[in-house]
C-alpha positions in Angstrom: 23.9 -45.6 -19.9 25.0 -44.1 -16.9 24.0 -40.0 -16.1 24.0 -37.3 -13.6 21.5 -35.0 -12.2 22.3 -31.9 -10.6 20.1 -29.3 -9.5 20.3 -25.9 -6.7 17.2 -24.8 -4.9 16.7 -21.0 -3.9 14.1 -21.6 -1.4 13.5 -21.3 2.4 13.3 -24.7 3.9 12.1 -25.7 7.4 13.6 -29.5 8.0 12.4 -30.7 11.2 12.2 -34.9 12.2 9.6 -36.0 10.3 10.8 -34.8 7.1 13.9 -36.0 7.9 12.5 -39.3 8.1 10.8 -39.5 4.7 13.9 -38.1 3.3 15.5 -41.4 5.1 13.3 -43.4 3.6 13.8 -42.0 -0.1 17.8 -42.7 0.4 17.1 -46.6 2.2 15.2 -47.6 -1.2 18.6 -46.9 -2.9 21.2 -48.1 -0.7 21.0 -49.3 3.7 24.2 -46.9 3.7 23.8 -44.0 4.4 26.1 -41.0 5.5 24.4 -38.1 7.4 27.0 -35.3 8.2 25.9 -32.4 10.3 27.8 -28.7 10.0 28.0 -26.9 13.1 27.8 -23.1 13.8 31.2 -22.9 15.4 33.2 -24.7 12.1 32.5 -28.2 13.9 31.1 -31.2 11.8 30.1 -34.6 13.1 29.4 -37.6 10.8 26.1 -40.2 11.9 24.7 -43.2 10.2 21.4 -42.9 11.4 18.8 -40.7 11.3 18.0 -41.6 14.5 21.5 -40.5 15.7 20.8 -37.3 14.0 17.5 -36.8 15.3 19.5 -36.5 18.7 21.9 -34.1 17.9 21.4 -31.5 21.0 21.6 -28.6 18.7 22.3 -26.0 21.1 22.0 -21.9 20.8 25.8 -21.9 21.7 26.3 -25.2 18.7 23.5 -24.7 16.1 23.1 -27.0 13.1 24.3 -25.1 10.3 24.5 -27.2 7.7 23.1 -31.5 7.1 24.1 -33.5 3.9 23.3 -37.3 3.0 25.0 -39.2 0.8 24.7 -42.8 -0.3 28.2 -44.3 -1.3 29.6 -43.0 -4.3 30.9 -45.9 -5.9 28.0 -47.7 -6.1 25.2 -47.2 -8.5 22.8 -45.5 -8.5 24.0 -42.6 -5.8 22.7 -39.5 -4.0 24.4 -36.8 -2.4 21.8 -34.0 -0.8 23.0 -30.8 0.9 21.2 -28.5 3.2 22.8 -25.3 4.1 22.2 -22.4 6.0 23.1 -19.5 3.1 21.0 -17.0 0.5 23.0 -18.8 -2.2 21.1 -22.2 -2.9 20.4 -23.6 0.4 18.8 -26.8 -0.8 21.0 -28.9 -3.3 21.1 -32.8 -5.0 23.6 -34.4 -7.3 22.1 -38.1 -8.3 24.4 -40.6 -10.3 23.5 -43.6 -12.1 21.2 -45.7 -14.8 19.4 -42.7 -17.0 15.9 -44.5 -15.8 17.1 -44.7 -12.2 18.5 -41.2 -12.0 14.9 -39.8 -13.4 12.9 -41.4 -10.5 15.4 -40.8 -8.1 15.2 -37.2 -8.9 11.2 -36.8 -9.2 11.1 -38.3 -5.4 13.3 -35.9 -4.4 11.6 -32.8 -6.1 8.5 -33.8 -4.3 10.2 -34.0 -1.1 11.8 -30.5 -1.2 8.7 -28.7 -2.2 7.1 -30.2 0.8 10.1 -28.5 2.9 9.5 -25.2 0.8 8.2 -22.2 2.4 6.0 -19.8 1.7 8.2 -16.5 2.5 11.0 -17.7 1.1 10.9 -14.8 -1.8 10.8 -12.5 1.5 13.5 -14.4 2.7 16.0 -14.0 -0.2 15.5 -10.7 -0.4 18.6 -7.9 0.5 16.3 -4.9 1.8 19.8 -2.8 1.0 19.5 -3.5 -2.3 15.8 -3.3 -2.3 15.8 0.6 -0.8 18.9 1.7 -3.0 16.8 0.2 -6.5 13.7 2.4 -5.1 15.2 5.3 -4.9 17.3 5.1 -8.3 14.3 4.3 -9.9 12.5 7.7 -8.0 15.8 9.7 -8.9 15.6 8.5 -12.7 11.9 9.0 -13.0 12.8 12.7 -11.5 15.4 13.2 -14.1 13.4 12.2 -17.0 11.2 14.5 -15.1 12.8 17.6 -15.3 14.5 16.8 -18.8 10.9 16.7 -20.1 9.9 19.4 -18.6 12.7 21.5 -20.2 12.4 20.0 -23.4 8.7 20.9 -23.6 9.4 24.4 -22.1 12.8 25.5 -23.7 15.8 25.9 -22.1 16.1 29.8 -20.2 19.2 31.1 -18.8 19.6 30.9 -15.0 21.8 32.6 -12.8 24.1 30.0 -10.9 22.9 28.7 -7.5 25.2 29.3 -4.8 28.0 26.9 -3.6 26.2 26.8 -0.2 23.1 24.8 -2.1 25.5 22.8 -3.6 27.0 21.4 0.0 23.1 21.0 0.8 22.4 19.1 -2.1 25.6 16.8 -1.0 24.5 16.7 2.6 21.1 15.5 1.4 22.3 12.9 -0.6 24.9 11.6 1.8 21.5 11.6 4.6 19.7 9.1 2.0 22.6 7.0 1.3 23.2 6.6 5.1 19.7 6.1 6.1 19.3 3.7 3.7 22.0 1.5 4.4 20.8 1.9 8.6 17.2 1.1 7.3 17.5 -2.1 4.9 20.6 -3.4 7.3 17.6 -3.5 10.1 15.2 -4.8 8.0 17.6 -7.5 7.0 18.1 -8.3 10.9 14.1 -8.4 11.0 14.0 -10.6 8.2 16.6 -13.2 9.2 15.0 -13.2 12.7 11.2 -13.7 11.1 11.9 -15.3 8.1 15.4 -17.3 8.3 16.9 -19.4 5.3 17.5 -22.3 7.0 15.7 -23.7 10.3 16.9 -27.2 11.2 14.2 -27.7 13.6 16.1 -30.1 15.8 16.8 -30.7 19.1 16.3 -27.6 20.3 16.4 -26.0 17.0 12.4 -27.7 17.3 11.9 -25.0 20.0 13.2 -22.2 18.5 11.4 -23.0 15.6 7.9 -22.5 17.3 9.4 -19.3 19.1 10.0 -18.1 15.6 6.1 -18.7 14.3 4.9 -17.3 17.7 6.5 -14.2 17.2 5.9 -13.7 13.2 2.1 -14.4 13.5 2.1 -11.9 16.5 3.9 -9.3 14.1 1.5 -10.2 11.7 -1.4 -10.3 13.7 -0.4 -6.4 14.8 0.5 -5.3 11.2 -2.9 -6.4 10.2 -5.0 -4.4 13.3 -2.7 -1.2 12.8 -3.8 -1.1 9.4 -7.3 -2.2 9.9 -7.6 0.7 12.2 -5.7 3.0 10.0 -8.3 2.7 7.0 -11.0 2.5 9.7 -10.0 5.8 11.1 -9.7 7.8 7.5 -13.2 6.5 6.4 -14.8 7.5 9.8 -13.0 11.4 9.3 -13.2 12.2 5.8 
């Protein structure tokens, strides 16, 4: 009986030549053709039938590597197609055709493989800092509503005078302030993120180098992050 298993991976993914290799070797032990296509960052693709011709790809800054998928030939059973992507929406994604027994194993060797691609901040990846700041502060100006409605509740309602239109227009100011320094703050932070933690790194060519400049500069972020708070605590137990 012939089936189909399809599954989308929300992850962060480093795919460098030696995983590409063992993914190689997963797709030879189903079929010797294979079908590597490679998505460029300028709306390019180029099609290889060897690892080792993708392994050369020069992945430039000005031509990055945007996108790889492998595919074994679809007619023939069973068949794999296997999609990596540079995008928040399901960057890692397999589609296996064939024999229900076949399509099980196929499928458990690929599972293994991606979570040895996963990476650890791929939550912190994912994440729009936008969104992230706007939810915070709905949930602070909800919990200072429920706030204030409690407080009348428990201390009955009394007539007030008005305020004047001028606090009104200061009270608009304000909120137009947060709404605009949020949207300046998480769009950074966003920058930060995809700089630090990217999606996608197809470390390549010279993708490889990149790659390392990318884990240079996160640990040294780190590294700092950590002393700054070290000393911070270090400095409020020493004068309180």
């Amino acid at each position: 009986m012939s089936t189909q298993r399809s599954r989308d991976f929300r992850m962060a993914f480093v795919l460098d030549e030696r995983s590409l290799r063992r993914l190689d070797k997963i797709l030879r032990a189903i079929s010797q053709e294979i079908e590597y296509t490679v998505g460029c960052s300028d709306g390019m693709s180029v099609e290889y039938s060897s690892v080792d011709e993708v392994a050369q790809f020069p992945n430039s800054t000005e031509r990055q590597m945007s996108s790889l998928s492998a595919n074994t030939p679809w007619g023939k059973s069973p068949s794999v197609s296997m999609k990596f992507k540079n995008s928040t929406y399901y960057p890692v994604e397999y589609e296996v055709r064939g024999p229900e027994r076949d399509v099980f194993h196929i499928s458990s060797g690929l599972e293994e493989f991606i979570s040895t691609i996963r990476q650890w901040y791929s939550r912190i990846a994912l994440l729009d800092y936008v969104m992230v700041i706007f939810g915070a502060i709905s949930a602070t100006w909800a919990f200072g509503v429920m706030y204030v409605a409690f407080y009348l509740i428990r201390g009955g309602h009394r007539q007030t005078t008005s305020p004047p239109s001028r606090g009104n227009s200061d009270i608009s100011i304000f909120v137009y302030a947060i709404f605009i320094s949020a949207v300046v703050l998480g769009g950074l932070l966003n920058v930060l993120r995809g700089w630090l933690y990217p999606v996608a790194t197809f470390a390549l060519g010279h993708g490889a180098e990149r790659y390392r400049s990318v884990v240079f500069w996160r640990r040294l972020v780190g590294v700092s992050f950590g002393v700054s708070l070290l000393a911070s605590v270090t400095a409020a137990y020493i004068t309180r």
